[in-house]
C-alpha positions in Angstrom: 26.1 91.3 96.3 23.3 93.9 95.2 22.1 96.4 97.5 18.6 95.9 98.4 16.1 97.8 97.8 14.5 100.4 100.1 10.5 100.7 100.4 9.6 104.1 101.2 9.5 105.1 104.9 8.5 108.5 106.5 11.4 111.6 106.8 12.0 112.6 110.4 11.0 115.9 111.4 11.4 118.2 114.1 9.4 116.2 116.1 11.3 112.7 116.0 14.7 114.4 117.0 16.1 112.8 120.1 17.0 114.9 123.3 20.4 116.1 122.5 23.0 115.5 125.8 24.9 118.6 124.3 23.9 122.1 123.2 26.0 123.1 120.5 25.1 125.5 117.5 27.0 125.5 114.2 28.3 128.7 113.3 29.5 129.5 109.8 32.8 131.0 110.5 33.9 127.0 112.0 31.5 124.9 109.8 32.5 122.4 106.5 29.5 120.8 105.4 29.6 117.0 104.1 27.5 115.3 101.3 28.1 112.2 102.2 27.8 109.2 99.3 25.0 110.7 97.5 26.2 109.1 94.2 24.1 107.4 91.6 24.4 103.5 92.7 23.5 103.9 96.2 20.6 106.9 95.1 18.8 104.1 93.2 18.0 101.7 95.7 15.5 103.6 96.9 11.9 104.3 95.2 12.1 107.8 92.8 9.5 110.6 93.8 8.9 109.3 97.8 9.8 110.0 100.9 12.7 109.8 101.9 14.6 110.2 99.2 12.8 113.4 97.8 13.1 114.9 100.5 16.9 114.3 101.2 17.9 115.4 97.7 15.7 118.8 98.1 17.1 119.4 101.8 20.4 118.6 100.7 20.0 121.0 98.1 19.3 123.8 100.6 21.9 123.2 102.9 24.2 123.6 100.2 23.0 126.6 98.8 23.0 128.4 102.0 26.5 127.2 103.2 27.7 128.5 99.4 26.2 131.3 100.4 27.9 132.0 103.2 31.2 130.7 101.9 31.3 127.5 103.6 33.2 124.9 102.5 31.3 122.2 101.1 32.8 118.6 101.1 31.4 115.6 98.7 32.8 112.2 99.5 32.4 109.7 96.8 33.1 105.7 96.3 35.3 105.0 94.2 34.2 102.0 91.5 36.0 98.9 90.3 37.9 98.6 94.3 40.9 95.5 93.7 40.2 93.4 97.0 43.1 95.2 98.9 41.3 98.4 98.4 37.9 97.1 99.5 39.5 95.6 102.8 36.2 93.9 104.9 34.1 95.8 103.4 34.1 92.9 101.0 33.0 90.9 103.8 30.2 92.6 104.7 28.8 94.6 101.1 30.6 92.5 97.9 32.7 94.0 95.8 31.2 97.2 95.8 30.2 99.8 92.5 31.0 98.0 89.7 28.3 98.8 87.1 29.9 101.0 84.9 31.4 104.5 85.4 27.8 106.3 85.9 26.9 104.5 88.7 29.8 106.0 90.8 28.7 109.4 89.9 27.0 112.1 92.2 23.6 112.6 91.0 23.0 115.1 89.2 21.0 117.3 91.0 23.5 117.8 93.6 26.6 117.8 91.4 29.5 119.4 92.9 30.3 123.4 91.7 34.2 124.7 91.2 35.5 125.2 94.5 33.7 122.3 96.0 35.4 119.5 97.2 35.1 115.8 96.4 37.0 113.2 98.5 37.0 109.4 97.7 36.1 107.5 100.3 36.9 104.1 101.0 35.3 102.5 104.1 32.6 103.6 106.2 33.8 106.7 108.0 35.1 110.0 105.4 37.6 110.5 107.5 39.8 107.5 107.3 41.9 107.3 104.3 41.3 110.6 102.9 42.5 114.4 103.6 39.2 115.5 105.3 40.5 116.3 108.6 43.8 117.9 106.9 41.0 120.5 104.6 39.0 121.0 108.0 42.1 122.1 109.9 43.8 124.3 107.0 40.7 126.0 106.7 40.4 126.7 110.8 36.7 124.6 110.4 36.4 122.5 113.9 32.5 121.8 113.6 31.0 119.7 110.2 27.5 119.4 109.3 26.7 115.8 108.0 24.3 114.7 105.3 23.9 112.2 102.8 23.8 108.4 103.1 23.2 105.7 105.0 23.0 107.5 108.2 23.6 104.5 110.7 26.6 103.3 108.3 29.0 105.7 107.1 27.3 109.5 108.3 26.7 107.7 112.0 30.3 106.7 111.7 31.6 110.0 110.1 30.5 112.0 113.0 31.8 109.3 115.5 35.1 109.8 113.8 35.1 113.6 114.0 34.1 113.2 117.4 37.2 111.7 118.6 39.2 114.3 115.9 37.7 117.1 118.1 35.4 118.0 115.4 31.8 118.9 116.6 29.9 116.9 114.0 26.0 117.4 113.5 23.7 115.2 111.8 20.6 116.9 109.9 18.1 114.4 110.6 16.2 115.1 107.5 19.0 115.3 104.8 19.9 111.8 105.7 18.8 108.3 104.1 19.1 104.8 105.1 18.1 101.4 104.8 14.4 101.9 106.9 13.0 103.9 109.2 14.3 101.9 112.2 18.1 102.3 110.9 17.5 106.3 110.2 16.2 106.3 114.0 19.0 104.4 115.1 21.7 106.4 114.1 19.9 109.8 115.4 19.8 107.9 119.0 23.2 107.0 118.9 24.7 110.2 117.7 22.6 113.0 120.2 23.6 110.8 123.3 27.4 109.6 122.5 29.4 112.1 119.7 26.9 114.7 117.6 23.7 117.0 118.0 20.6 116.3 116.0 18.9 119.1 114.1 16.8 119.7 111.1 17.6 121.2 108.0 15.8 124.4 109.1 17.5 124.5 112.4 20.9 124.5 110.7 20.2 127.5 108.7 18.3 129.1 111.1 21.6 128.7 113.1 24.4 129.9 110.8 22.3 132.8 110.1 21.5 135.0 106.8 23.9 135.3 103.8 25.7 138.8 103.5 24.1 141.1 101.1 26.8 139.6 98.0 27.9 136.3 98.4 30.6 133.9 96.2 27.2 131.8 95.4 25.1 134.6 94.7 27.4 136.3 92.4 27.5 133.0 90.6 24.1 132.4 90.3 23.1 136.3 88.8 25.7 135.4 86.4 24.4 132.6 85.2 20.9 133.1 85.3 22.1 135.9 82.4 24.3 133.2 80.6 21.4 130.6 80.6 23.8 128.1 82.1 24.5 126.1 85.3 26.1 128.3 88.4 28.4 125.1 88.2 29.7 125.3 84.4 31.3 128.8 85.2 34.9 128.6 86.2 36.4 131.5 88.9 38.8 132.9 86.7 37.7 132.9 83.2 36.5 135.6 81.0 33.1 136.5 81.4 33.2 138.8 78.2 33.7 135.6 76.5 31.5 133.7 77.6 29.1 135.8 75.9 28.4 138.6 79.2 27.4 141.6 76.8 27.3 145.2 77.6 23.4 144.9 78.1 23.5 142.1 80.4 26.5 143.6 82.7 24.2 147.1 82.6 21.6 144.7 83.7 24.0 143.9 86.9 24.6 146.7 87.6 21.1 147.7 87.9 20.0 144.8 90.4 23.4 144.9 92.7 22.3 148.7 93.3 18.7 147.8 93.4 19.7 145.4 96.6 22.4 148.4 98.0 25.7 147.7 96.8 27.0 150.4 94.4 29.2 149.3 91.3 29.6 150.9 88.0 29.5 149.3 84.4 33.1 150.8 83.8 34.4 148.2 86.8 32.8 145.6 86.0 34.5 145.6 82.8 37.7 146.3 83.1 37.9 142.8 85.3 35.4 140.7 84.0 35.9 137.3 86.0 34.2 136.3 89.2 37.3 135.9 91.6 37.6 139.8 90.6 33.9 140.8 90.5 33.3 139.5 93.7 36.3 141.6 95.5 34.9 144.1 94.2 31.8 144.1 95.9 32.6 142.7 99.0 35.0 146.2 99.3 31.8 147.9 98.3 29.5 146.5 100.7 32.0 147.1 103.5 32.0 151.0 102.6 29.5 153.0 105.1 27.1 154.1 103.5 
């Protein structure tokens, strides 16, 4: 049973967000943020290069930059491929048998694939909570409000905020990092959530809420690093050894230069004696919390 495909339809704006019956704000000390299915086999059912999908992928990609940035922790869940009947339940009802065209399929796309320290949860029915440790990570990590994107958002991210509704989790849905079946569905699920268990909001109104990074961030740190490196802020692991990585004397000067160009003061001699990011980036968050 193939998904079907979906014709482009128009990405709600600001303008086609329902009236919200509550006023709640996320704030980034008490918010996780969910990607929510965004894997290969459910990414190509709809058309490359048009709305919505081009937008979801390039909002999503925001969101999670900015909730790197301020050290939120960001959740993937993901299908699982080749389900046994037991493990597909009535979802094999409803949707066949599930992802079971070969190992890519099941994988995040690329262009939002998860970075070291993110999370990835497989999912196995509609809502991410059920049958998985999501509400476990939230609480451990003293999170009671989770932003919500991905797809389909009247199937499992309408349900996903229903669930952590009724786990006293404020859920939000960004209305314009979601996807779905058509137009009708996407408008659907935004009705049902702003009246009955979540707020609507944009992706602009969600970082516009949580505010602006600090002046050296986890994800910024990354990404200076390996902008120098040439490589992906993802292939660099916390711990390792930046020295052998190839982070020369001439690039670690050039650090040093553009973390005191922005105000936070660090010395080549620091940097390397402990060249690894865990240790890089304690070292200037003490430094930015020195008055100046």
């Amino acid at each position: 049973m193939a998904l079907p495909a979906i014709a482009p339809y128009p990405m709600p704006g600001t303008a086609d967000l329902p009236r919200n019956k509550v006023s709640w704000s996320p704030e980034p000390r008490r918010t996780a943020l969910l990607i929510h299915d965004m894997q290969r086999y459910f990414i190509n059912a709809f058309t490359a290069g048009q709305s919505p999908v081009s937008e979801l992928v390039s909002n999503i990609q925001r969101l999670r930059q900015h909730c790197a940035a301020l050290d939120i922790p960001v959740v993937y869940s993901a299908q699982p491929g080749g389900q046994t009947p037991e493990q597909r339940g009535l979802l094999l009802d409803f949707w066949g048998p599930g992802i079971n065209a070969g190992p890519e399929q099941k994988r995040i796309i690329d262009a939002l694939a998860p970075s070291e320290g993110d999370i990835v949860l497989t999912k196995w029915t509609y809502s991410a909570f059920r049958r998985t440790e999501l509400h476990e990570l939230l609480r451990e990590r003293g999170r009671d409000q989770l932003l919500i994107c991905g797809i389909y958002a009247h199937i499992g991210c309408l349900q996903t905020a229903s669930d952590a509704f009724m786990s006293n989790v404020r859920p939000f849905l960004v209305a314009d990092a979601l996807g779905d079946f058509s137009l009708a569905h996407h408008q659907l699920a935004l009705s049902y959530a702003s009246q009955l268990c979540a707020v609507t909001l944009t992706t602009q109104q969600a970082i516009d809420s949580l505010g602006a990074p600090p002046p050296m961030s986890r994800w910024k740190l990354r990404t200076d690093v390996a902008e120098l490196l040439q490589v992906s802020p993802a292939d660099l692991l916390d711990d390792e050894n930046l020295l052998e990585r190839g982070l020369d004397s001439i690039r670690i000067m050039s650090l040093v230069e553009r973390w005191r160009s922005a105000g936070t003061e660090v010395t080549f001699v620091e940097l390397a004696e402990r060249p690894s990011l865990t240790d890089w980036y304690a070292l200037l968050s003490r430094a930015n919390a020195q008055p100046s």
